[in-house]
Short mmCIF file of the C-alpha atoms (twelve columns), coordinates in Angstrom:
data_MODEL
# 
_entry.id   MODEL 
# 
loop_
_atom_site.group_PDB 
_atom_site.id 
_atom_site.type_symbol 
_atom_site.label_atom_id 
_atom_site.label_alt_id 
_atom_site.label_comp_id 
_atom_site.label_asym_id 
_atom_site.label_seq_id 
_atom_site.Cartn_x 
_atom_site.Cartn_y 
_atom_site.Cartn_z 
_atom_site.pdbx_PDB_model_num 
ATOM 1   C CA . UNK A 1   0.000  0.000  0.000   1 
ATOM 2   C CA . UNK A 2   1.153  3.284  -1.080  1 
ATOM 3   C CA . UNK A 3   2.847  5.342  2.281   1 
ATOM 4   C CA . UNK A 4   2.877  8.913  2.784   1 
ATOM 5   C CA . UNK A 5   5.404  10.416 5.627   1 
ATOM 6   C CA . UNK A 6   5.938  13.520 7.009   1 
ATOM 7   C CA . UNK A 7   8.711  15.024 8.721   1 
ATOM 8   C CA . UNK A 8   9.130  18.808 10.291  1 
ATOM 9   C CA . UNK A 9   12.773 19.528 11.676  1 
ATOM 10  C CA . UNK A 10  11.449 21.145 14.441  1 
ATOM 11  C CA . UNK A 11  8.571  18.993 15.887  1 
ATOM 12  C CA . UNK A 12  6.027  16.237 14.846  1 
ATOM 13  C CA . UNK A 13  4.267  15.174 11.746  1 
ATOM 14  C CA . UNK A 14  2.359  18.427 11.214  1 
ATOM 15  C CA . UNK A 15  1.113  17.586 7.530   1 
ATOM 16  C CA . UNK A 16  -1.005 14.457 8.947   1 
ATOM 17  C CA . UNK A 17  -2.066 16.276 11.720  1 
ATOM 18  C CA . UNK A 18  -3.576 19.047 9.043   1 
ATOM 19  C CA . UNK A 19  -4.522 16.339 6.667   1 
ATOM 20  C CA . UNK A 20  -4.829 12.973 8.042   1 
ATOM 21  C CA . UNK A 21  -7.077 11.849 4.650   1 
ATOM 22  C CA . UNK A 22  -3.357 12.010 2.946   1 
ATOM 23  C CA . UNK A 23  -1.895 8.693  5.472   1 
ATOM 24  C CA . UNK A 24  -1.595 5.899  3.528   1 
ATOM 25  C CA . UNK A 25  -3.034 7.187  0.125   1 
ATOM 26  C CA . UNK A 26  0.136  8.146  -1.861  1 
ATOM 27  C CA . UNK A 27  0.140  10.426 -4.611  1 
ATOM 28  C CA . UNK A 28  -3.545 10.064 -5.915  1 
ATOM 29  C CA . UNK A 29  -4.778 11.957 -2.563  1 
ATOM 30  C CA . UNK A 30  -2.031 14.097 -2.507  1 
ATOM 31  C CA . UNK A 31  -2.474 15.271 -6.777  1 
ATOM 32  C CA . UNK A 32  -6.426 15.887 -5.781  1 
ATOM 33  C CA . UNK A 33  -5.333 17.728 -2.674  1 
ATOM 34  C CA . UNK A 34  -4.259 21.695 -3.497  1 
ATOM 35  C CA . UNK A 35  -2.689 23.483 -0.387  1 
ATOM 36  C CA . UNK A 36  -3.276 27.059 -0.138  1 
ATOM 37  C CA . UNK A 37  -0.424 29.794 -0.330  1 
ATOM 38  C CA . UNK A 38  -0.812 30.490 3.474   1 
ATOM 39  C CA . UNK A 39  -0.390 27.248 4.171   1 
ATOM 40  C CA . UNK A 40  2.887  26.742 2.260   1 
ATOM 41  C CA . UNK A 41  4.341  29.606 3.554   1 
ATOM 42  C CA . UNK A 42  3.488  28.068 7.278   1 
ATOM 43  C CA . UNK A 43  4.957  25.267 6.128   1 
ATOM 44  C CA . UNK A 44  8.093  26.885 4.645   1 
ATOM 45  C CA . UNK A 45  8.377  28.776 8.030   1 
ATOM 46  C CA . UNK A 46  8.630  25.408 10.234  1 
ATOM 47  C CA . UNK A 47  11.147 23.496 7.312   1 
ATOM 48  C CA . UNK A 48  8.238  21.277 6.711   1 
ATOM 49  C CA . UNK A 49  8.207  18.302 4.322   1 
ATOM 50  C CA . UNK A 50  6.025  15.378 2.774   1 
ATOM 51  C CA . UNK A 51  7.363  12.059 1.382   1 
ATOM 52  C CA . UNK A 52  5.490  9.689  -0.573  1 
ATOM 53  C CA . UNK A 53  6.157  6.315  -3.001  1 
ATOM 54  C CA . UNK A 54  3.269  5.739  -4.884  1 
ATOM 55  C CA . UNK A 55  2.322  3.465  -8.289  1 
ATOM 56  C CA . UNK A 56  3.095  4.949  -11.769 1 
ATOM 57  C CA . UNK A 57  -1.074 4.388  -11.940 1 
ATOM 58  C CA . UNK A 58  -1.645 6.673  -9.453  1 
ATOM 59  C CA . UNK A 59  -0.525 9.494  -11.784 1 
ATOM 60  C CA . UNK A 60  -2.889 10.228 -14.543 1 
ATOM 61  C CA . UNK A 61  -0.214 12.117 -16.476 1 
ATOM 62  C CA . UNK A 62  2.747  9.493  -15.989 1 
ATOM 63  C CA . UNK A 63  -0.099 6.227  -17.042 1 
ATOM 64  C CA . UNK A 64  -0.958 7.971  -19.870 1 
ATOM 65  C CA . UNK A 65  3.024  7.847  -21.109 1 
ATOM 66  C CA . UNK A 66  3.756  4.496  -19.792 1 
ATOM 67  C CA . UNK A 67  0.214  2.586  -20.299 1 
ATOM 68  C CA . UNK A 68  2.111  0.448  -23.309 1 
ATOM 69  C CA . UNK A 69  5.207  -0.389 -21.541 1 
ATOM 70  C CA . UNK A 70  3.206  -1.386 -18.370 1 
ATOM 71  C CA . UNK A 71  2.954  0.535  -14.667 1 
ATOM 72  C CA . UNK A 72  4.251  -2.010 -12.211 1 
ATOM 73  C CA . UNK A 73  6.864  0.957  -11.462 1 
ATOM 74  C CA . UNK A 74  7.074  2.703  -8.727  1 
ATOM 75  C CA . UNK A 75  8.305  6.450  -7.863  1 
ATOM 76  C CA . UNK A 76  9.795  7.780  -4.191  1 
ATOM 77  C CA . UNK A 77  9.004  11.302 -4.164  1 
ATOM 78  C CA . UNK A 78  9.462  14.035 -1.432  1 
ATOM 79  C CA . UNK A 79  8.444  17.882 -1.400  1 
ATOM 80  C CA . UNK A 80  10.438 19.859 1.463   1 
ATOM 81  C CA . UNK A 81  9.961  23.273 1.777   1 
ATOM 82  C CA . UNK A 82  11.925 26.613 3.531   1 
ATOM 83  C CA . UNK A 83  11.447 30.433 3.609   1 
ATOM 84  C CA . UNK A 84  13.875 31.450 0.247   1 
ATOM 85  C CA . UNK A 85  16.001 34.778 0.288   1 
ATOM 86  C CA . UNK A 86  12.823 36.992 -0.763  1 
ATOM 87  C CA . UNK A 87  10.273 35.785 1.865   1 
ATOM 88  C CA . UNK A 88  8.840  33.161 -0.976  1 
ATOM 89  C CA . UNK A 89  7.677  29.592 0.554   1 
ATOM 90  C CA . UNK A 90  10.807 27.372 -1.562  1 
ATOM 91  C CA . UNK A 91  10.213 23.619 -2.143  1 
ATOM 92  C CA . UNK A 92  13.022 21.269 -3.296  1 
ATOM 93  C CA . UNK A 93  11.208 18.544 -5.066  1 
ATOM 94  C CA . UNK A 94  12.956 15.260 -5.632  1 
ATOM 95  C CA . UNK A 95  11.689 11.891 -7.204  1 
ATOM 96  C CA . UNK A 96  13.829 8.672  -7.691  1 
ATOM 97  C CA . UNK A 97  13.070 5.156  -9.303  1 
ATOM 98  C CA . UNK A 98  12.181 4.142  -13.262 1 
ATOM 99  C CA . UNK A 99  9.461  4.672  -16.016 1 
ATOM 100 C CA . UNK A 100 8.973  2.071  -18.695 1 
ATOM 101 C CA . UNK A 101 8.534  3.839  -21.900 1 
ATOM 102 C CA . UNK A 102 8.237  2.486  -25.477 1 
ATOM 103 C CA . UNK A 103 12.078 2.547  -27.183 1 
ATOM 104 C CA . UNK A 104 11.044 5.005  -30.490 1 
ATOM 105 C CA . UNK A 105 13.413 2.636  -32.772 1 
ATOM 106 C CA . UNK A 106 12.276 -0.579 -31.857 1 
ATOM 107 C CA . UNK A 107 9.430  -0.172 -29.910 1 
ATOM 108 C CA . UNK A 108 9.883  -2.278 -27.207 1 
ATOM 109 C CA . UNK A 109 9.747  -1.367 -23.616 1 
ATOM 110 C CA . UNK A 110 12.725 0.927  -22.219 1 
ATOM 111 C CA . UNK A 111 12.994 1.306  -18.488 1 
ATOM 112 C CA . UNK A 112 14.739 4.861  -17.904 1 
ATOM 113 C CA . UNK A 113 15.907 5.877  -14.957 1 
ATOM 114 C CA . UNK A 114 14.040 9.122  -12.599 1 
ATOM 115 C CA . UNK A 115 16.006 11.540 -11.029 1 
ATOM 116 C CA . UNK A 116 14.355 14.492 -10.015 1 
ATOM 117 C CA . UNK A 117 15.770 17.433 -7.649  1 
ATOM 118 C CA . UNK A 118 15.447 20.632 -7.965  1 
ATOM 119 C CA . UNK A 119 13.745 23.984 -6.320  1 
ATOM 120 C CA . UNK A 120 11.038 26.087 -7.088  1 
ATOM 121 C CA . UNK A 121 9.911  29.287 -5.505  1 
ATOM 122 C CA . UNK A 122 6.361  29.481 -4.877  1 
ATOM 123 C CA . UNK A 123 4.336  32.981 -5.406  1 
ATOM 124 C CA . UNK A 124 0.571  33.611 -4.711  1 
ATOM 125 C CA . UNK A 125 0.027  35.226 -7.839  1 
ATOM 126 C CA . UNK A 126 2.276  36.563 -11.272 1 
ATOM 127 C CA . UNK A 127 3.076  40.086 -10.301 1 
ATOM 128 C CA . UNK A 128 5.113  38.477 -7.571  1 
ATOM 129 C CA . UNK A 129 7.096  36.938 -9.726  1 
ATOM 130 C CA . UNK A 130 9.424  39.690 -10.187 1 
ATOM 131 C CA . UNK A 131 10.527 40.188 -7.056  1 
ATOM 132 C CA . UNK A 132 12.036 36.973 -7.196  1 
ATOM 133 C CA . UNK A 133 16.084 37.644 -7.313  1 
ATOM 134 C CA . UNK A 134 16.910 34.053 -6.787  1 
ATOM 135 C CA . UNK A 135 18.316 31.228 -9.127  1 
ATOM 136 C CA . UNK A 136 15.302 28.699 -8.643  1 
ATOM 137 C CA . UNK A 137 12.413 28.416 -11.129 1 
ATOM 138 C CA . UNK A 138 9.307  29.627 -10.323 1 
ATOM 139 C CA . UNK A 139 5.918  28.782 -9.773  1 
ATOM 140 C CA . UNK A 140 2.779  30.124 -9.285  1 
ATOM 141 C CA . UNK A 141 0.002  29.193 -6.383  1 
ATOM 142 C CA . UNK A 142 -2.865 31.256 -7.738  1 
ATOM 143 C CA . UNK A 143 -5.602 31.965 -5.503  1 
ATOM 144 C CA . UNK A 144 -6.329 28.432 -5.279  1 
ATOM 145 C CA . UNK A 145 -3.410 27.068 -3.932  1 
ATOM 146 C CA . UNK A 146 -0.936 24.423 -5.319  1 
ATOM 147 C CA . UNK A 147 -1.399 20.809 -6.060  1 
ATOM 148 C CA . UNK A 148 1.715  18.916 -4.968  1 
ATOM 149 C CA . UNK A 149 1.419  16.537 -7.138  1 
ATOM 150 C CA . UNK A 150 1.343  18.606 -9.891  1 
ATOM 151 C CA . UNK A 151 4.562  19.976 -9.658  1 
ATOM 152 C CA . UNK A 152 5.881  16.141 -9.525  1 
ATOM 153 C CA . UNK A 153 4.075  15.388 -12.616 1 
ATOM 154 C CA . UNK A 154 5.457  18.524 -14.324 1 
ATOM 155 C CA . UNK A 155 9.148  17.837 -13.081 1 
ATOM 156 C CA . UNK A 156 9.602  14.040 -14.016 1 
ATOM 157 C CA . UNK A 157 8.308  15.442 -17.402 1 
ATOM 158 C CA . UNK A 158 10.627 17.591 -18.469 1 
ATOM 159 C CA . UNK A 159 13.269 15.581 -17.008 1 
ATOM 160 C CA . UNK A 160 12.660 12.551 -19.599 1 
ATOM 161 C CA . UNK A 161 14.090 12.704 -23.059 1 
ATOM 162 C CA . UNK A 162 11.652 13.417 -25.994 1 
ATOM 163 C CA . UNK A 163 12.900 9.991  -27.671 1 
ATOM 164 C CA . UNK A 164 13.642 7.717  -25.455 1 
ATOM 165 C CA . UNK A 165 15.985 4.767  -26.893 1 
ATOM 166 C CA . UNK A 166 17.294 1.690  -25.685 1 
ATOM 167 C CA . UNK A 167 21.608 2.502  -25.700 1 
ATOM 168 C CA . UNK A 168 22.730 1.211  -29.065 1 
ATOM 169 C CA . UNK A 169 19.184 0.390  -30.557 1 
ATOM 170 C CA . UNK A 170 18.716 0.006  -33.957 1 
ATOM 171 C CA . UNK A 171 15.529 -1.206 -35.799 1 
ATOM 172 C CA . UNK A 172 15.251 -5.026 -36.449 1 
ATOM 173 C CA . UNK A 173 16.382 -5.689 -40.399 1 
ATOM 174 C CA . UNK A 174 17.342 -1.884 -40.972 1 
ATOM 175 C CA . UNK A 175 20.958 -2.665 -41.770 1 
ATOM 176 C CA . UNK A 176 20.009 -5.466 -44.052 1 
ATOM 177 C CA . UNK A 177 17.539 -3.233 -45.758 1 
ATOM 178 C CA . UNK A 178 20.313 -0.796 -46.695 1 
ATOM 179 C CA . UNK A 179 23.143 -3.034 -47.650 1 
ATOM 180 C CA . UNK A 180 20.916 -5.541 -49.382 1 
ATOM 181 C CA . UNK A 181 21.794 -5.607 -53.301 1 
ATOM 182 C CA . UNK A 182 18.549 -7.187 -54.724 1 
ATOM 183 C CA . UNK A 183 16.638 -4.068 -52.796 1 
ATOM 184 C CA . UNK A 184 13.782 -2.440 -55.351 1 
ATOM 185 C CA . UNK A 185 14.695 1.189  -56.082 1 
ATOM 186 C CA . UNK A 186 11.674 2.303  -57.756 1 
ATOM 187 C CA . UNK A 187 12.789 6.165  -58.390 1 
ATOM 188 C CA . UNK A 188 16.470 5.371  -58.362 1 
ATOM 189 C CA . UNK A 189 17.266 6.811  -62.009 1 
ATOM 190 C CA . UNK A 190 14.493 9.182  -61.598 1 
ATOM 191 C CA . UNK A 191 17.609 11.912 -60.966 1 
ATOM 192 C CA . UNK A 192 18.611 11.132 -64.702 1 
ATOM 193 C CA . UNK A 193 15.749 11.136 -66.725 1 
ATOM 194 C CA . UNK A 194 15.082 14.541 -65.072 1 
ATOM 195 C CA . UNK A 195 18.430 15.702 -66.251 1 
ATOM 196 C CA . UNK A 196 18.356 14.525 -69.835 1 
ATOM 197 C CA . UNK A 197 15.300 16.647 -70.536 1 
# 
């Protein structure tokens, strides 16, 4: 069963204690779930973070990408947040394990590797955004809030490669197919006739 943790490095688990419907749910709850800008500054204040290891099913995004290489996988991810230089709540968001995606030479499953870490500075709305001075990205809670899961979804991604390969793949026959002498040519002199009229 999917596990969600919490840990605060001054005092107890604070994030089940605000939200105990997130124990034991993993990232399904957690994606639904959209915590307001007040509350990630609190948290940011008191060095708060959430872990979670959830299914590659449990992500609607990350299914949708892996549904024909199967979702047995299974992601470790953790959101840990701090007051950045400006005042701004700052998460560090890091995810670790493997996707299996379909190899775009051969077609056959790939399993790549995840490894997510990076931080984000988090702003209630877009004219805050440029009073940002520091080197993180930077994201925007709206009046709503911000979905944690989200922000996982968004960074695992962009971290992937548009074609992912197996190392060294090449496509079943396609050297033969060059280097074969009997191969039809339909429009192989075509260059020629052009030229001669």
């Amino acid at each position: 069963m999917d596990s969600v943790k919490t840990a605060s490095y001054d005092s107890g688990p604070r994030f089940l204690r605000h939200f105990p419907k997130f124990r034991d749910r993993g990232l399904s709850v957690i994606q639904r779930n959209v915590i307001a800008f007040r509350k990630l500054r609190e948290w940011a204040g008191r060095r708060h973070s959430v872990e979670t290891t959830f299914a590659v099913g449990d992500s609607a995004r990350l299914a949708d990408l892996c549904r024909s290489s199967g979702l047995a996988e299974r992601l470790h991810a953790s959101w840990s947040f701090e007051l950045g230089l400006e005042g701004f709540p700052l998460v560090r968001v890091r995810a670790a394990g493997a996707l299996k995606l379909k190899c775009q030479r051969c077609l056959a499953p790939v399993r790549l590797p995840v490894e997510v870490d990076c931080k984000l500075t988090i702003v209630a709305g877009e004219n805050e955004i440029r009073e940002v001075a520091s080197p993180y990205d930077t994201v925007v809670a709206g009046p709503v809030g911000l979905a944690l899961g989200t922000i996982l979804e968004d960074e695992i991604l962009t971290s992937l490669p548009l074609a992912p390969v197996h190392d060294g793949c090449t496509v079943s026959g396609e050297a033969e197919t060059h280097s074969s002498p009997g191969a039809s040519r339909p429009l192989a002199g075509l260059g020629a006739l052009l030229r001669q009229e």
